[in-house]
VOGU-3710 file (C-alpha; in Angstrom, 3 decimals, decimal comma):
1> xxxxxxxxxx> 19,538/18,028/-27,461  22,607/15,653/-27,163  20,703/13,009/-25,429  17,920/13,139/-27,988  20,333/12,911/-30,812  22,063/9,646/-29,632  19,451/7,794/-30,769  19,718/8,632/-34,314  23,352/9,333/-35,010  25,935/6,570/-36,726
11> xxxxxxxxxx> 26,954/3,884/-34,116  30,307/5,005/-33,937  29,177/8,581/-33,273  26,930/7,024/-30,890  29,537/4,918/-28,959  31,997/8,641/-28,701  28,760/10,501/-26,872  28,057/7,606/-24,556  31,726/7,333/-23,752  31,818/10,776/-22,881
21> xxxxxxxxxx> 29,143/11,224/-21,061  29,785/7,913/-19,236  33,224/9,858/-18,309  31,773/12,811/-16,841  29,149/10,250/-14,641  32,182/8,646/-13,295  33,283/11,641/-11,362  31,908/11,047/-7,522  28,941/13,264/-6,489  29,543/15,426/-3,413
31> xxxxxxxxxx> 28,125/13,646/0,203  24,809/15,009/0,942  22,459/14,545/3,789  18,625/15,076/2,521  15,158/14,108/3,818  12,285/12,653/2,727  9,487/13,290/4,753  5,881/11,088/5,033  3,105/12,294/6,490  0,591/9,942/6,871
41> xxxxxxxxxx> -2,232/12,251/8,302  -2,468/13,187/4,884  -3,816/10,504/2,090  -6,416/9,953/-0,662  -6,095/8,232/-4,310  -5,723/4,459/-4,714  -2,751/3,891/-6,910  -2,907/4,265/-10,914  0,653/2,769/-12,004  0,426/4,964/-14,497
51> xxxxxxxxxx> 4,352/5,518/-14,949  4,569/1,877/-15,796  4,287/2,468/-19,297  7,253/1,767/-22,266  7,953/2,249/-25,696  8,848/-0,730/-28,044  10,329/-2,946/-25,456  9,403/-6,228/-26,950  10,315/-8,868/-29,769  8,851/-7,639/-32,870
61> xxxxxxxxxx> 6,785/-10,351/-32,137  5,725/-9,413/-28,945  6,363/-13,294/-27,505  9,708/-11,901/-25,247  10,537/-11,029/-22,418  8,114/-13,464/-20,602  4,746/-11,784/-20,030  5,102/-12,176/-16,484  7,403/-9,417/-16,136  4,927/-7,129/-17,603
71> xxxxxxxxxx> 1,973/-8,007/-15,385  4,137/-8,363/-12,277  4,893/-4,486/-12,338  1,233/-3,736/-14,055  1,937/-2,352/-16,818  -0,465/0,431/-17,892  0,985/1,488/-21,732  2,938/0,379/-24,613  4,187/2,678/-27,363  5,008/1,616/-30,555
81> xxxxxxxxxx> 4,640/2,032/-34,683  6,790/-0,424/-36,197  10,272/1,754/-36,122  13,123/-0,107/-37,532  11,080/-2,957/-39,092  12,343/-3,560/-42,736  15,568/-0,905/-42,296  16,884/1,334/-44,494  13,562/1,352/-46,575  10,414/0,692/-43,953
91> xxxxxxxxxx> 6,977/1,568/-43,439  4,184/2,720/-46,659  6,458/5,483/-48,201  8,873/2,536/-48,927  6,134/-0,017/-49,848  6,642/-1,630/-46,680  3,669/-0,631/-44,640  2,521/-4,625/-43,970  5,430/-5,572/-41,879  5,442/-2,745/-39,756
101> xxxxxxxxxx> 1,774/-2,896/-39,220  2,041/-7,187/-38,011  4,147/-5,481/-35,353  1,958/-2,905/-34,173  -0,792/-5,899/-33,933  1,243/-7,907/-32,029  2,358/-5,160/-29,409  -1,264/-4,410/-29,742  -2,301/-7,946/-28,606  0,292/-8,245/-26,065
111> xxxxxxxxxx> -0,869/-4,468/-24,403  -4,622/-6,306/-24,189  -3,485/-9,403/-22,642  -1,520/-7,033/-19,509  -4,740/-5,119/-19,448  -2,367/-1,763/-21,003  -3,388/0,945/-23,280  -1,328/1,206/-26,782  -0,035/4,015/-27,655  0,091/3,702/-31,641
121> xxxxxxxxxx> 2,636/6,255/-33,099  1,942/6,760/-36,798  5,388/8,252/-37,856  7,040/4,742/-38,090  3,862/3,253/-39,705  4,656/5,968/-42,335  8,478/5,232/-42,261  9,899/8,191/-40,241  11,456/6,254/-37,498  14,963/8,271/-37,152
131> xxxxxxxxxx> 17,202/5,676/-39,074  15,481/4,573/-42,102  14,845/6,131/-45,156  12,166/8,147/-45,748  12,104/9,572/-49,385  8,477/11,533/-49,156  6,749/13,591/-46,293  3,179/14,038/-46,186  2,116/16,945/-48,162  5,659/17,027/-50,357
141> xxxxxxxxxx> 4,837/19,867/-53,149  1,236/20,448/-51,539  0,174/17,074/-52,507  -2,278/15,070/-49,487  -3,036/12,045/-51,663  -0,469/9,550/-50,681  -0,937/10,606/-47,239  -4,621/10,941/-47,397  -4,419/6,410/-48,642  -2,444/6,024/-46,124
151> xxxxxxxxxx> -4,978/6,985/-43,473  -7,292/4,923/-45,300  -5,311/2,079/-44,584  -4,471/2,232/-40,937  -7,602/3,408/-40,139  -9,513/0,352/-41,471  -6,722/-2,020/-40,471  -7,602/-0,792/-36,412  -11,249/-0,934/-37,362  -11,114/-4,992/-38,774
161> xxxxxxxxxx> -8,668/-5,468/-35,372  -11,209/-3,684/-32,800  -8,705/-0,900/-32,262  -10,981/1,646/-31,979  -11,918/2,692/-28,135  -10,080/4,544/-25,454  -7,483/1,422/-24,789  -5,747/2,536/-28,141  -3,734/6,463/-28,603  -3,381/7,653/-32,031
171> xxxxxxxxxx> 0,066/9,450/-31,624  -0,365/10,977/-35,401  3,838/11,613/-35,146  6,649/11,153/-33,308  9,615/14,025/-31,872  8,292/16,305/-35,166  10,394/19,308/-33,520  13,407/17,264/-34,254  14,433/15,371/-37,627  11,387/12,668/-37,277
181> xxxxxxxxxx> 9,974/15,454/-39,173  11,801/16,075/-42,507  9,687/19,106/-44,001  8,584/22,469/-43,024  6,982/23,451/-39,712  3,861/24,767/-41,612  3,373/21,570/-43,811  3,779/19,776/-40,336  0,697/21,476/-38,750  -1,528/21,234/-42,397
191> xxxxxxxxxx> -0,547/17,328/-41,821  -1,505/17,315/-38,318  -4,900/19,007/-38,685  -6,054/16,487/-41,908  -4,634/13,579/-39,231  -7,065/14,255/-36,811  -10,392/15,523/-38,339  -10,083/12,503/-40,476  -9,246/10,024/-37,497  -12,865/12,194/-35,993
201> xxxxxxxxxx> -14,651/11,923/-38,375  -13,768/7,951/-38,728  -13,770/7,027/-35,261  -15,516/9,071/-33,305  -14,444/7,052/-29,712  -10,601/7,350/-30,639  -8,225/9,271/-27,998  -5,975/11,087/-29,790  -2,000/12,096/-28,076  0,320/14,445/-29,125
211> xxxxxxxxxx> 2,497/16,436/-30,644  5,031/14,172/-28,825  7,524/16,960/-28,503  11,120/15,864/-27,700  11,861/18,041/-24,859  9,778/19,465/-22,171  7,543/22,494/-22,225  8,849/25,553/-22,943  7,162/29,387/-23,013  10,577/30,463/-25,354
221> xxxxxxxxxx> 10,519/27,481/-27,195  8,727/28,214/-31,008  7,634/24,901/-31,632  6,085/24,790/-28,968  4,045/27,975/-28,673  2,820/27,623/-32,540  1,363/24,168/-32,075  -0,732/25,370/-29,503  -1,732/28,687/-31,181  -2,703/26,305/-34,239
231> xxxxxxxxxx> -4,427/23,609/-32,633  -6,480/25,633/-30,918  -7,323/27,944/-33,858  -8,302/25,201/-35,952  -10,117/23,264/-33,372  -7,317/20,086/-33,445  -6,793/19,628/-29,442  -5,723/16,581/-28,882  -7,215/14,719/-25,785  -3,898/14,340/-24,899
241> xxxxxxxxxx> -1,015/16,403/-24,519  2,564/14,963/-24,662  5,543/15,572/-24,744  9,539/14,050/-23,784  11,339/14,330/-20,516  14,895/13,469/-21,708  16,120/14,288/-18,753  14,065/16,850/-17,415  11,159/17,540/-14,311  7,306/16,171/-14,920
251> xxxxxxxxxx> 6,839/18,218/-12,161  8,107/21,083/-13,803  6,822/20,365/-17,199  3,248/19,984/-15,958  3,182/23,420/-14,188  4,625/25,108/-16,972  2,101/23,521/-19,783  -1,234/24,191/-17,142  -0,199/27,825/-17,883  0,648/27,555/-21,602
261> xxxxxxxxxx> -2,690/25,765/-21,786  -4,816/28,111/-19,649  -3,386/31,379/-21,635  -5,219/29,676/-24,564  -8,327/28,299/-22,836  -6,983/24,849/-23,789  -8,542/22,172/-22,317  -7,421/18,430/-22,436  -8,348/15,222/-20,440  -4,351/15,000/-19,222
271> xxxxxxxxxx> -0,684/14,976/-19,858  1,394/11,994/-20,986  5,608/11,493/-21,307  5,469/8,439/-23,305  9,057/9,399/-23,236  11,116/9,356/-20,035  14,637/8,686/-18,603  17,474/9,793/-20,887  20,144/6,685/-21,667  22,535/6,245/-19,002
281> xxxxxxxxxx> 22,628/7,047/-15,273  18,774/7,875/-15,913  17,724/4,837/-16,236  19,465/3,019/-13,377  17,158/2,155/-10,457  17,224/5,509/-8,219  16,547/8,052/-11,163  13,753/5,584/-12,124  11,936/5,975/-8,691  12,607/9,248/-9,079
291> xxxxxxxxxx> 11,042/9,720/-11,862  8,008/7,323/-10,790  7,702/9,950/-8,218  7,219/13,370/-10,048  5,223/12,065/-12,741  2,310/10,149/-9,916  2,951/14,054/-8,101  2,829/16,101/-11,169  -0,707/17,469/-11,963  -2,176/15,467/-9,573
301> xxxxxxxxxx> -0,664/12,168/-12,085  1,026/12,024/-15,467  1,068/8,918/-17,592  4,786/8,107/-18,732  6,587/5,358/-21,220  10,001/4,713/-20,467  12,562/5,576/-23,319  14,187/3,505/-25,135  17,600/3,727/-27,416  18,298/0,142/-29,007
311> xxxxxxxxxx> 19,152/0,769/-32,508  19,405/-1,388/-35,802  22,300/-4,603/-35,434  22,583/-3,291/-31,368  22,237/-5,812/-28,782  20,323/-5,079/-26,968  18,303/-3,989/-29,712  15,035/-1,661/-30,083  12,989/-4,754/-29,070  14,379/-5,651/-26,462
321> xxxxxxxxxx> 14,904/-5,290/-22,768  11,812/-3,566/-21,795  13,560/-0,440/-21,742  16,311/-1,814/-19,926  14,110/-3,399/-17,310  15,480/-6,880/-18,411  18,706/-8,652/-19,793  18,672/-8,927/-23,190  17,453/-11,712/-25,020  17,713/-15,071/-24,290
331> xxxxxxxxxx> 18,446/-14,586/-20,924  15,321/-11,567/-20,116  16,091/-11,504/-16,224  15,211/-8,760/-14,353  17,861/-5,800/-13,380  17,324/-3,893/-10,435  15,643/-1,006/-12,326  12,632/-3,916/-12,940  12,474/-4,550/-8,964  11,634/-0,397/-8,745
341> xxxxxxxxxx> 8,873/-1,114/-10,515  7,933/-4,360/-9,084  7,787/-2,490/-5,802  6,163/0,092/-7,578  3,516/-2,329/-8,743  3,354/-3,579/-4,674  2,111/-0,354/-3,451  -2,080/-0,208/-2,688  -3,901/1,632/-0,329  -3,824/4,906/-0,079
351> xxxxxxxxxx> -1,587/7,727/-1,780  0,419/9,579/1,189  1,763/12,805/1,308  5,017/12,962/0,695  7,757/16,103/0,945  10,890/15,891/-1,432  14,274/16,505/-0,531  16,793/18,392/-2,988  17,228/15,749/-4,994  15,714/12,857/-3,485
361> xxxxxxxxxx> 11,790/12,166/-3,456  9,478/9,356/-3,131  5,890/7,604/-3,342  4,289/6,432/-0,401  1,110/4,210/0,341  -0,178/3,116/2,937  -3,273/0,437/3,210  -4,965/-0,816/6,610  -6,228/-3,642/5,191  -3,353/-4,985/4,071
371> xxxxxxxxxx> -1,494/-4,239/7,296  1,782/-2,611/5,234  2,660/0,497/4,097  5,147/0,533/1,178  7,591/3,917/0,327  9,826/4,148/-3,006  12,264/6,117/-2,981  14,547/7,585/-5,683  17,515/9,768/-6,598  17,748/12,416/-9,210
381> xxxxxxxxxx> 20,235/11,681/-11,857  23,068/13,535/-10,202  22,240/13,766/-6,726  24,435/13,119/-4,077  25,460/10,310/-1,376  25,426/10,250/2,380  22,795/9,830/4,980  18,989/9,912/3,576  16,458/10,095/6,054  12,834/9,316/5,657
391> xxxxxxxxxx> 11,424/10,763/8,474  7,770/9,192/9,435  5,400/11,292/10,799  1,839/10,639/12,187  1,762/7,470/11,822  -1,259/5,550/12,045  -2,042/3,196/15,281  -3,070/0,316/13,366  1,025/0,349/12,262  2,123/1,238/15,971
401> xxxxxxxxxx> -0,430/-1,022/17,954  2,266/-1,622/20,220  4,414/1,452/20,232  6,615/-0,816/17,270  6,545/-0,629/13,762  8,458/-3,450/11,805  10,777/-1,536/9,452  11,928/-3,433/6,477  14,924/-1,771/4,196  15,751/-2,643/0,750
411> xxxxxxxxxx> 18,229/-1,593/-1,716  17,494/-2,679/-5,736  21,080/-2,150/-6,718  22,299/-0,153/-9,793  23,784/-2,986/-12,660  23,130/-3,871/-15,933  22,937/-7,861/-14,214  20,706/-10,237/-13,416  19,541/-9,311/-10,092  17,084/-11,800/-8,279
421> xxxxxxxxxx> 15,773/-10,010/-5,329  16,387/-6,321/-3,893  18,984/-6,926/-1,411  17,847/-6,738/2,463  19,339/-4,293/3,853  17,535/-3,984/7,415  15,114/-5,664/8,922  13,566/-4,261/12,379  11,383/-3,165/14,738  11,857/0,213/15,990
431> xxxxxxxxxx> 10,401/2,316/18,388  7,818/4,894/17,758  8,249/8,056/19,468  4,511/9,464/19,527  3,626/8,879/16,562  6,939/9,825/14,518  9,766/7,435/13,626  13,246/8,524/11,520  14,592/5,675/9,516  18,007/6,711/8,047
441> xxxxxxxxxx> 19,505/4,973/4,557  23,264/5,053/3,786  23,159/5,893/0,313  26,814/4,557/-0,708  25,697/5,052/-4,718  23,934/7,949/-5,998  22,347/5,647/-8,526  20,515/2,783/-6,060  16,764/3,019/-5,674  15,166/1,890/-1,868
451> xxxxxxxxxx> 12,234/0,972/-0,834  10,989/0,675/2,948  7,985/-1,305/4,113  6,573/-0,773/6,824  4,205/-3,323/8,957  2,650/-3,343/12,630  5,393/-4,498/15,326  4,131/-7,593/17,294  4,523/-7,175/21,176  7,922/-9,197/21,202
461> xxxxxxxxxx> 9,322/-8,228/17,799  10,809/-11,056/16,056  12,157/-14,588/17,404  15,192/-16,828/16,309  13,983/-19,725/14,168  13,990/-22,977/15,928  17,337/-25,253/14,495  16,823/-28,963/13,046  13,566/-30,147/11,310  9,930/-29,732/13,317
471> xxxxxxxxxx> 6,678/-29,699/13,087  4,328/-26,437/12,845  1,135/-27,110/15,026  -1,597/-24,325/14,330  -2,977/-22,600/17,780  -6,274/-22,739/16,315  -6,858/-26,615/14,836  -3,967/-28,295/16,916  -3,431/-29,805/13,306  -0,013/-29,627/11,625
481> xxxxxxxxxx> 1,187/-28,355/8,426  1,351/-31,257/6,287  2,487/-31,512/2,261  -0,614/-33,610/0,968  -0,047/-37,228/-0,122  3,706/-36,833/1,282  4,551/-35,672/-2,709  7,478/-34,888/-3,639  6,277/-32,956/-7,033  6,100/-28,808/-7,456
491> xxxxxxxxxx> 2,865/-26,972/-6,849  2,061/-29,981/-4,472  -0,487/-28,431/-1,713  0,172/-27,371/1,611  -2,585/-28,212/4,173  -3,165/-29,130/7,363  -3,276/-32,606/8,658  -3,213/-34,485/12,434  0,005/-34,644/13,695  2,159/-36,907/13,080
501> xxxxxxxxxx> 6,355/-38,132/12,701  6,524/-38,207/8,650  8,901/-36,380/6,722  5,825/-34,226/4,957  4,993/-32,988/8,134  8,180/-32,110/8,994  10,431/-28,195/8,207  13,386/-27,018/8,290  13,842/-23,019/8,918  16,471/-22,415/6,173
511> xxxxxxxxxx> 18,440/-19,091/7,407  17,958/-16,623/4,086  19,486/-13,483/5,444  17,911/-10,292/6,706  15,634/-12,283/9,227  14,324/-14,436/6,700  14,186/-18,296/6,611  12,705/-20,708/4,012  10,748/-23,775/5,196  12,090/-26,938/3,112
521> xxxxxxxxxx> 10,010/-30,113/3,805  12,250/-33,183/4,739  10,711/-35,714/2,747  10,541/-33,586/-0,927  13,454/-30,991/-0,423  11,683/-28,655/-1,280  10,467/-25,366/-0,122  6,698/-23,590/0,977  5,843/-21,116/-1,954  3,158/-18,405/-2,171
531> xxxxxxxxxx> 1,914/-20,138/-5,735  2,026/-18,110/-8,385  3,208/-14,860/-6,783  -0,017/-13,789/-5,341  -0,434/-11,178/-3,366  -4,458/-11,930/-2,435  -5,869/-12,756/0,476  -6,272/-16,504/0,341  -3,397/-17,323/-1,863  -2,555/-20,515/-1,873
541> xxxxxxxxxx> 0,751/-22,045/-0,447  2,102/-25,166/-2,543  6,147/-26,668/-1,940  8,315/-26,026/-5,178  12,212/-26,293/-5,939  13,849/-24,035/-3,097  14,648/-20,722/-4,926  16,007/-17,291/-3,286  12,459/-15,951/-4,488  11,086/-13,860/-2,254
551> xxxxxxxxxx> 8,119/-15,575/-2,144  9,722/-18,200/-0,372  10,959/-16,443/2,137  9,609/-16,381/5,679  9,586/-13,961/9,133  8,853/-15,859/12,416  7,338/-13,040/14,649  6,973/-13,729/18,172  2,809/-13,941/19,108  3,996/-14,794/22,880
561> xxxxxxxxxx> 3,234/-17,932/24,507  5,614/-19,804/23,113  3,317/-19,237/19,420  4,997/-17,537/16,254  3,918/-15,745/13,221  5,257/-16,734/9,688  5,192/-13,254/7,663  6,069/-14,055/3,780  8,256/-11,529/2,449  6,678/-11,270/-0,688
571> xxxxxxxxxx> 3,018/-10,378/0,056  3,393/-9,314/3,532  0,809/-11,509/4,234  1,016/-14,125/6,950  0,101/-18,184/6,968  -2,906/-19,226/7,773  -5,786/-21,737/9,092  -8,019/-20,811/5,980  -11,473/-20,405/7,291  -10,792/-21,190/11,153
581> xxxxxxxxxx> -11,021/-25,029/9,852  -10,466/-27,462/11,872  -10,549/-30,337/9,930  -7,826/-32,963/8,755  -7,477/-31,452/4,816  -8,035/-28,055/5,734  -6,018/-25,245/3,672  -2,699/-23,416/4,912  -3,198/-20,342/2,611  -2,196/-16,446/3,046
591> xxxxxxxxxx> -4,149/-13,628/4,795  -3,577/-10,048/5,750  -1,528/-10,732/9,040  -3,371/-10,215/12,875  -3,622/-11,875/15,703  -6,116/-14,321/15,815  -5,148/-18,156/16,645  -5,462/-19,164/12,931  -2,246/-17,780/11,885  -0,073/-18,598/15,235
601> xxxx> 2,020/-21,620/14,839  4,592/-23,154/17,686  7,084/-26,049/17,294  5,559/-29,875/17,845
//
C-alpha cells in the first residue's frame, strides 16, 4: 500500500517514504549464485513488445522526449487522461474538461504516429487524478446526470477524432480500490455498469480495460472478488482485465486471476498491467528486464505500462521522462533502464524457452535469418549478487557452424545519467561443447540489467585491426570502399569505387573497446554509420560526425585468406557488396552476415 500511496501524499511526506525506503535499499544483498537456463530446442512466437507500454510519459504536448526514443524500443501503449492538467481544480467536475482533453489528443496523436495503442483513462478526464480536487463523484445523492453529459462529451469528442477502433482502451477509472475513487463501493459499480453499456451501445468496435485495480489479484481481497461477481452478473466484462503490479509477480497475478476468472465462467480477450515497477530500485535496469520477462511469460503474454510517480511542481514531473526511461527535460537522454528496452526492442525471431532462476529470469530469441540470437536478462528487485550463469543448451548449428559461437556481453548500468551505450563487457568466441555452452556474468550490482548476443563463430574468431589508414578492397568486385564525390558532409554515401590513393578511399580502424573499432575516412574525419539506425537488410551505410554510437562501431572477423568480416555492432549485420555488383558506384550497404565474397574485405 505504501508504494501506491507515494504518489498521492504531500511532497514532504513523499520525500520521508522515499528516504526511507531508499535507506533500507542501501543495505547490500547477500552473494548469490543463480542460473538462467536457454533451451533452444524449444521455440515458437515472434516477439509482441508488448511490455513496452507507459503511462503519461510525455510533455503535455506530446512534442518531448524526441520520438525516436519511442520507436527505437517499439512502443506498443500509452496511458493517459489528462491527470494534473489545470491543478487543484482539473478535468469537467471543475469546468475544466477542455484542457485535459487537448492532452489526451495529443498523447493520442503521438501513440498513432509510434504505431501504439492508447490507453484512455477516464478518471482524470473527470478530475479524479489523486492530487486535484474533485468536489462531485458520479452518482453523488443517486444523481447520473452530470455524469451521464459527461459521457456525451468524450464520447463524441473520440468519435469527431477517429478514436473509435481497437487502437484506443476506454479505461472507464483509474486505482478505484484506493482514493481515485472518493464514494462508496456500490455507487462505484452502478457507475461502472452505465460506463460501459453506454460506451456499447455508442461504439460498438470500442475495447474496453479495467477495473485498473492498484494491486495484484487477490482471492481474500473484497474489491476484488465483488467486481467480478458484479460484472459478470450484469453482463459488464470488460475485454480487458487489468490491474497494478506495484511491486508484485505478472506471473503470479495471471495464474491467480485465470482461476478467479474460470470460477465465474469469465471470459476476456487478455490481461493488461498498465501499471508496473514500483518507484525506486524497481525501476532501475535489472528489475525492468525482469519484469519484461514475467509479463511476455505470464499467460502466454501480458500487456504492461510502466508506472510513473512525477507529481505537480516535481522535476521530473508527470510528463516527463518516459517513466524514467530518459533525463528529464531539456536534456531527454537515455538512462540505462531505456537501453533494456532498446535491447528489448532488438530481439526477433523466435521466442525461446527459457528457465528462471530464484530471482533472476530472462527473454530469449533466437532468429536464423538474422544470424543472432539476443537474451535479456533481469534481476528481481532484491535479488542478490555473485556469479549468474546462463547456461546454453541445444544450441542450434547454424550458431555453432564451426564448433564457435561469438558471445557478446553487455551490462546497461543502474544510474539516473545519461548513459550512451550499454557498456561491453565481453566480447568472444567460445567453444561449444556438443551443443551446450555456460556463459557466466559477475553481477557486482543487484540492480544492472545484461543482455548477451549471441552470433555464429567464424573459423578463426576475430583478428586485430590493421594500424594506420588503408584501403578496404571487396573479395567479390576488387573495388574499394570509397565516400562518393570525396565529401566531407554527413549522410554522404558509402560505395564502392576502383581503387585508388585518395583520402575518401582511405580508413582508419579507430580502437572503441570491447573488440570494436570505428572506420573514420581520412579526407572528411568522419566515421561509416548504419544511417538512420536500421536494422534491415540493405541498410544503407553513409559517413557522419564520429560518435560512440553503436552504430558506428565495427568487428573485423577473420574469413581466412588474409580476407575479414566487418560485423556492425548495432544490427549485427555485416558490410556488404549490395547485389554482388561489380560496378564502379555500386552500394556498400548491410546484410545478415555469411560467407559469401560480397561481404569479405582485406587491406589494399
Amino acid at each position: 500500500m505504501l508504494t501506491k500511496m507515494r504518489k498521492y501524499l504531500p511532497l514532504l511526506v513523499l520525500c520521508v517514504l522515499i528516504t526511507a525506503l531508499l535507506v533500507q535499499s542501501v543495505s547490500p544483498a547477500l552473494a548469490a549464485n543463480d542460473t538462467v537456463a536457454v533451451n533452444f530446442a524449444a521455440y515458437g512466437g515472434s516477439p509482441t513488445y508488448r511490455a513496452s507500454g507507459f503511462i503519461y510519459g510525455l510533455s503535455a504536448d506530446a512534442s518531448t522526449p524526441p520520438q525516436t526514443y519511442l520507436s527505437q524500443i517499439n512502443t506498443r501503449f500509452i496511458r493517459a487522461g489528462g491527470s494534473q492538467i489545470g491543478c487543484p481544480n482539473g478535468g469537467w467536475v471543475n469546468g475544466q474538461y477542455t484542457p485535459r482533453w487537448n492532452f489526451v489528443k495529443a498523447y493520442y496523436a503521438k501513440s498513432r504516429a509510434v504505431g501504439a495503442t492508447f490507453i484512455m483513462i477516464l478518471a482524470p478526464l473527470w478530475g479524479s487524478d489523486g492530487v486535484c480536487d474533485v468536489p462531485r463523484w458520479p452518482g453523488d445523492n443517486g444523481n447520473w446526470t452530470e455524469f451521464d453529459n459527461f459521457l456525451t462529451q468524450v464520447i463524441n469528442d473520440a468519435k469527431a477524432n477517429g478514436m473509435t477502433g481497437s487502437n484506443v482502451r476506454w479505461d472507464i477509472w483509474n486505482e478505484p480500490d484506493i482514493f481515485f475513487w472518493g464514494a462508496s463501493r456500490s455507487q462505484y459499480l452502478e457507475m461502472w455498469k452505465r460506463a460501459v453499456q453506454r460506451i456499447r451501445s455508442e461504439l460498438p468496435n470500442a475495447v474496453i480495460e479495467g477495473p485498473s485495480m492498484s494491486a495484484d489479484p487477490d482471492t481474500g481481497n473484497s474489491w476484488w472478488t465483488t467486481y467480478l461477481d458484479y460484472i459478470k452478473a450484469n453482463n459488464v466484462v470488460p475485454n480487458i482485465i487489468s490491474w497494478h503490479s506495484l511491486p508484485g509477480d505478472p506471473v503470479d497475478g495471471a495464474n491467480i486471476m485465470n482461476s478467479m476468472l474460470s470460477s465465474r465462467g469469465i471470459s476476456v480477450s487478455g490481461y493488461s498491467i498498465n501499471e508496473y515497477g514500483a518507484f525506486g530500485d524497481e525501476q532501475q535496469p535489472g528489475p525492468s528486464a525482469w519484469y519484461i520477462a514475467r509479463l511476455e511469460r505470464a499467460n502466454g503474454g501480458v500487456d504492461g505500462a510502466r508506472a510513473n510517480w512525477g507529481m505537480v511542481g516535481q522535476t521530473p514531473s508527470l510528463h516527463d521522462t518516459l517513466g524514467w526511461l530518459v533525463t528529464a527535460a531539456p536534456a531527454n537522454q537515455p538512462m540505462g533502464q531505456w537501453w533494456v528496452y532498446k535491447r528489448y526492442a532488438d530481439q526477433t525471431g523466435l521466442r525461446t524457452d527459457v528457465t528462471p532462476g530464484s530471482t533472476h529470469d530472462a527473454l530469449a530469441f533466437q532468429d536464423s535469418s538474422a544470424q543472432k540470437s539476443i537474451i535479456l536478462i533481469g534481476n528481481k528487485a532484491g535479488g542478490g549478487t555473485g556469479t549468474v550463469t546462463v547456461q546454453l543448451n541445444d544450441i542450434p548449428s547454424w550458431l555453432r557452424p564451426n564448433g564457435t559461437v561469438q558471445v557478446l556481453v553487455e551490462r546497461m548500468p543502474s544510474t539516473n545519467a545519461y548513459v550512451s551505450a550499454p557498456t561491453v563487457v565481453s566480447n568472444s568466441s567460445m567453444t561449444v561443447s556438443g551443443s551446450s555452452l555456460s556463459v557466466a556474468i559477475n553481477w557486482n550490482n543487484a540492480l544492472d540489467a545484461y543482455v548477451v548476443t549471441l552470433t555464429p563463430g567464424s573459423s578463426g574468431g576475430s583478428t586485430p585491426p590493421p594500424s594506420g589508414y588503408v584501403r578496404l578492397q571487396n573479395r567479390n568486385s576488387g573495388k574499394c570502399v570509397d565516400v562518393e564525390g570525396v565529401s566531407t558532409a554527413n549522410g554522404a554515401n558509402i560505395f564502392q569505387w576502383t581503387c585508388g590513393s585518395t583520402g575518401n578511399q582511405q580508413w582508419l580502424m579507430e580502437d572503441m573497446g570491447g573488440g570494436y573499432v570505428r572506420l573514420k575516412a581520412q579526407h572528411s574525419g568522419k566515421c561509416a554509420d548504419v544511417w538512420n539506425w536500421s536494422t534491415a537488410d540493405g541498410g544503407e551505410i553513409r559517413q557522419y560526425t564520429c560518435t560512440s554510437g553503436t552504430n558506428q562501431q565495427w568487428t573485423v572477423e577473420d574469413m581466412g585468406g588474409g580476407y575479414f568480416r566487418l560485423r556492425n555492432r548495432y544490427s549485427g549485420k555485416c558490410m556488404d557488396d549490395w547485389e554482388w555488383n561489380t560496378a564502379d558506384g555500386a552500394d556498400i550497404r548491410q546484410y545478415t552476415c555469411n560467407d559469401y565474397n560480397v561481404q569479405q574485405f582485406r587491406q589494399y
